[in-house]
N, C-alpha and C positions, 0 to 999 in steps of 0.2 A: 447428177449434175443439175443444182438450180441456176437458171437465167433470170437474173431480178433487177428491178428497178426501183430510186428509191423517189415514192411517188408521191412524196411531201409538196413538190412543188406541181406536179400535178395537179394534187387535189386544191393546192389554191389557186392553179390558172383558175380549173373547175367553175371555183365558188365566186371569181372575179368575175369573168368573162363569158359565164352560161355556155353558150354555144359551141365556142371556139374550144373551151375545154373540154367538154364533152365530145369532141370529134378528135381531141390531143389522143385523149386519153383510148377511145374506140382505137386510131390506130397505130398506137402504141402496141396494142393485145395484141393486132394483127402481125405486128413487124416481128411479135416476141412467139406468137403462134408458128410464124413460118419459121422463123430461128433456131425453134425447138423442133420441127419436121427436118431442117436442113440439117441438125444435129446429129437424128434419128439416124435419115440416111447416110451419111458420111461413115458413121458407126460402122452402120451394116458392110458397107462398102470397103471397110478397112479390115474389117472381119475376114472379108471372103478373098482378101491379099495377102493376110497375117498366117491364117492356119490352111492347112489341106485340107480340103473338100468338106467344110463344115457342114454341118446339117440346116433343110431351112425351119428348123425350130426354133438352133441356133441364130442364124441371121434375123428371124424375125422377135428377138426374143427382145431387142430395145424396142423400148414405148414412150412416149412422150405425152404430159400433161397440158393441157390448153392454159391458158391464161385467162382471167377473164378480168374485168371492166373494176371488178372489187377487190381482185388481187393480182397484180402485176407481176408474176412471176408463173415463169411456164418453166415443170422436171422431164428430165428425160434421166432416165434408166431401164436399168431390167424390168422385165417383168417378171415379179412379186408372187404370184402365184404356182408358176415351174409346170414342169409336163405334166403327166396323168399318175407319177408317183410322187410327184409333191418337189423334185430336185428343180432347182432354178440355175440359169445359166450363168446368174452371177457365181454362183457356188461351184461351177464347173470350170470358169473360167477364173477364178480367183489369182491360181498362179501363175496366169499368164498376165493377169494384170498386174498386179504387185508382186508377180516373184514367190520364189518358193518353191516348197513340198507339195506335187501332186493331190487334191482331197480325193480321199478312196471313191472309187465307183459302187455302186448303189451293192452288184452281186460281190465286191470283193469285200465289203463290210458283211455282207451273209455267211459267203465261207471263211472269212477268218473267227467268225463267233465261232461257226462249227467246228474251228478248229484244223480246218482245211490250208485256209492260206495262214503261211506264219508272219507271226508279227513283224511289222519294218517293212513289207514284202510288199508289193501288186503285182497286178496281171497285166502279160502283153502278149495277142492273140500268136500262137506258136505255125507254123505252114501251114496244117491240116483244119484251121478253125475255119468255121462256115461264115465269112465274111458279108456285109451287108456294101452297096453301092460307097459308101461313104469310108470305108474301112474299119467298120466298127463289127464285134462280135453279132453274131446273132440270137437275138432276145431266146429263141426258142431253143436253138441250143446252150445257153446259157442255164433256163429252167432247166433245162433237160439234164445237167451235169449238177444244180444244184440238188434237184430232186432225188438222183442217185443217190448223191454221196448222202444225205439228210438217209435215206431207210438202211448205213449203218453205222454201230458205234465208232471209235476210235481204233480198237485192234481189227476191226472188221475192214476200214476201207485204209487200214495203213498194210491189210495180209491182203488184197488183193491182186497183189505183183504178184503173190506165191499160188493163193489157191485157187486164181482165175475169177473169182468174186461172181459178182449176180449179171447175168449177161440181159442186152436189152434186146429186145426184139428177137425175133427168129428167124432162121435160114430161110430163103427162100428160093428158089432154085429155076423158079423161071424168073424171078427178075432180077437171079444174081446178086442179091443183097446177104449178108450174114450180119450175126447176133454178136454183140459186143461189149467189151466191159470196158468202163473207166479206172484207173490208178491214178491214185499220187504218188510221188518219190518227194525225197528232200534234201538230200544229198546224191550227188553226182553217183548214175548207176551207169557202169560202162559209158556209152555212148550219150544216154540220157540224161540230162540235168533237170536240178529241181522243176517241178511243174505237174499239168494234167495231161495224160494220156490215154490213147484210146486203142486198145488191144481188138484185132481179130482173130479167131483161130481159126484153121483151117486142116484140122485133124490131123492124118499123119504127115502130110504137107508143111507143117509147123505155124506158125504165126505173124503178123504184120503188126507193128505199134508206129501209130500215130500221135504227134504234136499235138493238141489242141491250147494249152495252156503253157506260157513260162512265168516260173514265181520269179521277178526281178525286186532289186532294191527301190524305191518307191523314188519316183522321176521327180528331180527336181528343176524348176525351169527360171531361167532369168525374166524379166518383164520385157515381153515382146509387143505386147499388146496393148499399146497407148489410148485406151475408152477417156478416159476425161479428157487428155490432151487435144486428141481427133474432135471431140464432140465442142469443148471448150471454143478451139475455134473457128470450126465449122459456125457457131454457133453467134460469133462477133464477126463474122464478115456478113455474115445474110444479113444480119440487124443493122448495120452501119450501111446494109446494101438498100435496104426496105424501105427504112424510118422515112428518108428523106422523101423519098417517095409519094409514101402515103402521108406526112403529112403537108406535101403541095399539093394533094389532091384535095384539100377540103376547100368545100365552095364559102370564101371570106365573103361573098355578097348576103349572104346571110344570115355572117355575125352582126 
């Protein structure tokens, strides 16, 4: 969202009136600086009413551009550059702003290449996933099931239901941990539906499978998330609040 002015008549106070223009115009940038901070946080702040427990990467993820004295228009949006794998929050939030089909998550575009998740499909963390503060998967189990499934081919990690597949870890028996495998299914198996699971055996005791994945139809969302509306006019009440302000603050004794 740019906040702009159009500063034709500025620049002739300016060239008219020397002084006076020059302090029009100084705090003009100012009224449009804060306008664009008041934007910022209104954002944020609508954010953290809109969704459950966003992340604060998320909330800090609008930025806002200054204005200066040459060019009278100060942006506020995303930031452009995204976390530490390159995803940006506008991209995340796309279809809450304008509506739509969920955009895939970073690992559900990994395993559907693999061949893992099927087409149409995403992921929604199933009871037994290792959840992070925010409700979100955990990165490490995340690797952890991508890494699996990637060391095998296609009939390899589609027979792992049957032949018990490549177990992780090993028993341990003082701190009661056991070694376990992952499966996909894809069609409804007994009790279990499409998704990833996580098998333990427990020898002649028999077995425990656990939820970690379900493959659902890919979420589609209405626009809940009004980022230009919120910011827009957050954005003309500061300005209409400021202007007047700052410019009865300029000392006219020394126009």
């Amino acid at each position: 969202m740019r906040i702009t002015l159009d500063t034709s008549g500025l620049n002739r106070l300016q060239a008219e009136v020397g002084y006076l223009g020059k302090q029009a115009t100084i705090n003009v940038v100012r009224a449009l600086n804060d306008s664009a901070y008041a934007a910022m946080q209104a954002s944020a702040k609508n954010m953290a009413q809109v969704f459950d427990r966003p992340t604060p990467w998320v909330l800090r993820s609008v930025r806002y551009k200054k204005a200066t004295t040459t060019k009278l228009e100060a942006l506020v949006d995303f930031d452009a550059w995204g976390n530490k794998t390159g995803v940006t929050a506008s991209h995340i939030l796309q279809a809450e702003i304008y509506g739509g089909p969920r955009k895939l998550k970073r690992h559900e575009v990994a395993l559907q290449r693999a061949g893992i998740l099927p087409p149409g499909k995403a992921i929604v963390p199933g009871p037994a996933a290792k959840l992070d503060q925010y409700g979100n998967m955990s990165p490490a189990q995340i690797v952890q099931i991508m890494s699996y499934f990637k060391s095998f081919g296609e009939q390899g990690y589609r027979a792992n239901m049957r032949d018990g597949g490549k177990r992780l870890a090993k028993d341990n028996k003082k701190k009661g941990t056991r070694g376990f495998v992952y499966f996909a299914i894809y069609a409804r198996h007994g009790k279990l539906i499409p998704g990833i699971y996580q098998r333990f055996s427990f020898g002649a005791l028999g077995s425990s499978v656990k939820p970690i994945m379900y493959f659902v139809d890919i979420p589609k969302y209405k626009k809940r998330f009004d980022f230009y509306g919120v910011a827009e006019r957050a954005a003309r009440e500061e300005f209409a609040k400021k202007l007047p302000g700052y410019l009865n603050s300029i000392d006219l004794s020394r126009a």
